[in-house]
N, C-alpha and C positions, 0 to 999 in steps of 0.2 A: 889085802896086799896083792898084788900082780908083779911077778917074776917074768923076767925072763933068762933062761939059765945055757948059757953058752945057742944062743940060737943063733942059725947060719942058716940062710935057703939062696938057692941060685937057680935062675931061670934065664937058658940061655947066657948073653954078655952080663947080663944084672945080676947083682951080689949086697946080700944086705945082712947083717953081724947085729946081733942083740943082746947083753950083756947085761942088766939094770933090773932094779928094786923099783916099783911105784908103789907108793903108802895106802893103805885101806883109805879109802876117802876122799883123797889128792885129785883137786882139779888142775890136770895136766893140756900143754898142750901140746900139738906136733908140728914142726914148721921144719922147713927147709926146702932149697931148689925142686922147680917141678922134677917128675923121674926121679927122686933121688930115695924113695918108698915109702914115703909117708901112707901110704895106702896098703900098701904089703904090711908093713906092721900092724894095722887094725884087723886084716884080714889074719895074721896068724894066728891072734886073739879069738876074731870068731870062728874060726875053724875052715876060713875059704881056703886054704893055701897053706898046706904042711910046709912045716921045716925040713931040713935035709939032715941038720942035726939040733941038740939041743933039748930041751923041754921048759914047755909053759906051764904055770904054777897062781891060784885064784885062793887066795886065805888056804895055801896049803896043800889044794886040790891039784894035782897033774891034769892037766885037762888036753897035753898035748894030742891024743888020740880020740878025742870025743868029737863027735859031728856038731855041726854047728847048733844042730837042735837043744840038743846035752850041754849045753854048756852054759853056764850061770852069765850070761855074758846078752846086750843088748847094743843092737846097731841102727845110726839113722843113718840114711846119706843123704843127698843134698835132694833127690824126688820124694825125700820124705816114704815111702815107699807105704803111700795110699793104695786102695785099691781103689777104681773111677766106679765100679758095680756097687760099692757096698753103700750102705750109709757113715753117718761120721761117727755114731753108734757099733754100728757094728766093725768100722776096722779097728777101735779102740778096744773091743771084744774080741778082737782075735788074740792081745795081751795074755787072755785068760784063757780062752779055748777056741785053738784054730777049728772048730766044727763048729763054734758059733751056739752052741747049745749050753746056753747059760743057765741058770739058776734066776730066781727073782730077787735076790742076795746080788749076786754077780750083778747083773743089768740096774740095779740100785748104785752096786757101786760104779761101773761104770757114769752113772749120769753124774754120781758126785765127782768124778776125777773130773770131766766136763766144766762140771760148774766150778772146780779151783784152776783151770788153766782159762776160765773167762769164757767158756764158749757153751754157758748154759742155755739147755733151750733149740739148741742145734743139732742135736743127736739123730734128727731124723733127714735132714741133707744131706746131699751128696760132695764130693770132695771138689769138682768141678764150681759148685755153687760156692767156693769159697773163696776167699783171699789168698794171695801169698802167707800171709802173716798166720790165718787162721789154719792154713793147712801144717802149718806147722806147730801151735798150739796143738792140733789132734795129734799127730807123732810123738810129741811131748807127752801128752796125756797118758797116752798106748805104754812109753816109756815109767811114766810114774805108777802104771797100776800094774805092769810088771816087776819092779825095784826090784831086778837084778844088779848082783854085786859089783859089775863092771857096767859100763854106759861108753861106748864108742860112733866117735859121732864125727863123718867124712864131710867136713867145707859144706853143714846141713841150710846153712843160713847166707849163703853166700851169692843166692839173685836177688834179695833183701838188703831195702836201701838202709844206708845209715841208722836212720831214727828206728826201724825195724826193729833191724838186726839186734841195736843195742837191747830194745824190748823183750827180746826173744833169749838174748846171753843173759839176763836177767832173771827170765823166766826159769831158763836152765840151770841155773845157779841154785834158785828156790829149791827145784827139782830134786837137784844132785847133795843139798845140804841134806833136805827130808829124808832120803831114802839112804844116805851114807853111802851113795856110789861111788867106787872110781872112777872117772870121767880121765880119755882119752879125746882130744877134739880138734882133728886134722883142721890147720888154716894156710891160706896164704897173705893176711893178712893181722902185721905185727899189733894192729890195737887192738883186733879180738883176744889175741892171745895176752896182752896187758889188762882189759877189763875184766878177761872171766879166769884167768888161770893164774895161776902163784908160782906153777911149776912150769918148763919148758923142755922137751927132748929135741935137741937138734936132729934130725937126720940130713947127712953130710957123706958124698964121698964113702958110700957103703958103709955108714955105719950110724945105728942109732944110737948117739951119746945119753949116758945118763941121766936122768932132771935136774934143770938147772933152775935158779931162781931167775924167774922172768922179766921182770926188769933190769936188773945186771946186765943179764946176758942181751939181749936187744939194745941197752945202752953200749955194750963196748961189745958187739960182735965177732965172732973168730972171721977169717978172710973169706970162707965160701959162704956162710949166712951176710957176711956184709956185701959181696959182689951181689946178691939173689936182692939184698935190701935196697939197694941201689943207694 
C-alpha cells in the first residue's frame, strides 16, 4: 500500500496537494496537463523532492525522510537510465550491488532475469549496441531482480512506436503481477493508461486526485483532463 497523507510541497508559483491510498499491488497510472506534476509526485515517492508537509507511507513504512537510496521504491524514466560504459550484464547488476561485486549466485541470477525478459545471450553488450525496444527490456530486467515494493515509472516508453510500446506495457504488466509491485506510470498518453492500468490519478489544477477507474474516467472526463484530451 502507498499513502499519501496530507502531502503538500511548493516550489516557487507551483503547488501540488496529495491526499490518496494506492492498494498493495494496483497498476496505477498518472495522466494530466503537462506542468501540472505528474513528475513531482513520483519524485516525492522516491525521495527527489521533499514535501513541505505531510508524510509518505509504503506497507506501513514512513519513508518520508529516507534518501532515495533507503527507500523500498524503484524508478525508470524514459533514458532508461543505462549506463553506455557498462555491459548489459552488468547494469542489470547494479539491481543487486552498485560495486558490481557479485557472487557467482548473483551473476546466475542475473543471466536468468535476461533470459525472462527475451534478451538471452546479450549480457556481454553494450547499451548503445542495442535497440530502442531492447534497452528497455534491460531496465526492466534491473527492475524485476530488484522487486522492490513500489515501481515508478516517468513516460519510460514513450519514443517507442506503437507495436513497441504495446510489447513493452505488456512485458511490464508480467513484471509488476510477478513481483506484486505497485506500479505508478507517468503518461501522456490515454491508451497506455487503458492497456496497462485499471487505476488512474488525475493530477489537475494542484491537485492529485484519488485513483480512479480507468476507463470511466477517460470515457466521461472532468473539464481540465478533457481540454488536455483534446
Amino acid at each position: 500500500m502507498l499513502e499519501f497523507d496530507g502531502i503538500h510541497v511548493t516550489r516557487g508559483s507551483f503547488a501540488l496537494s496529495a491526499d490518496l491510498t494506492i492498494s498493495k499491488g494496483a497498476r496505477v497510472a498518472v495522466i494530466g496537463p503537462s506542468g501540472s506534476g505528474k513528475s513531482t509526485l513520483l519524485s516525492l515517492v522516491g525521495g527527489f523532492l521533499a514535501p513541505d508537509q505531510g508524510r509518505i507511507r509504503v506497507n506501513g513504512q514512513d519513508i518520508t525522510a529516507l534518501p532515495p537510496g533507503q527507500r523500498p521504491v524503484s524508478m525508470l524514466f524514459q533514458d532508461q537510465n543505462l549506463f553506455p560504459h557498462l555491459t548489459v550484464a552488468q547494469n542489470v547488476g547494479l539491481g543487486l550491488r552498485p560495486d558490481l561485486r557479485l557472487s557467482e549466485a548473483q551473476r546466475a541470477r542475473v543471466a536468468q532475469v535476461l533470459a525472462e525478459v527475451g534478451l538471452e545471450g546479450m549480457g556481454s553488450r553494450r547499451p548503445a549496441n542495442l535497440s530502442g525496444g531492447q534497452q528497455g527490456r534491460v531496465a526492466l530486467a534491473r527492475v524485476l531482480l530488484r522487486a522492490r515494493p513500489v515501481l515508478l515509472l516517468d513516460e519510460p516508453f514513450a519514443a517507442l512506436g506503437p507495436a513497441l510500446k504495446g510489447e513493452m506495457l505488456a512485458l511490464l504488466a508480467r513484471i509488476a503481477d510477478r513481483t506484486d509491485a505497485t506500479v505508478l506510470m507517468v503518461t501522456h498518453d490515454p491508451d497506455d493508461a487503458r492497456s496497462f492500468a485499471p487505476w488512474t490519478i488525475l493530477v489537475d489544477d494542484g491537485v492529485a486526485h484519488p485513483p480512479a477507474p480507468t476507463g470511466p474516467l477517460l470515457d466521461n472526463p472532468p473539464p481540465g483532463l478533457r481540454a488536455y484530451l483534446g
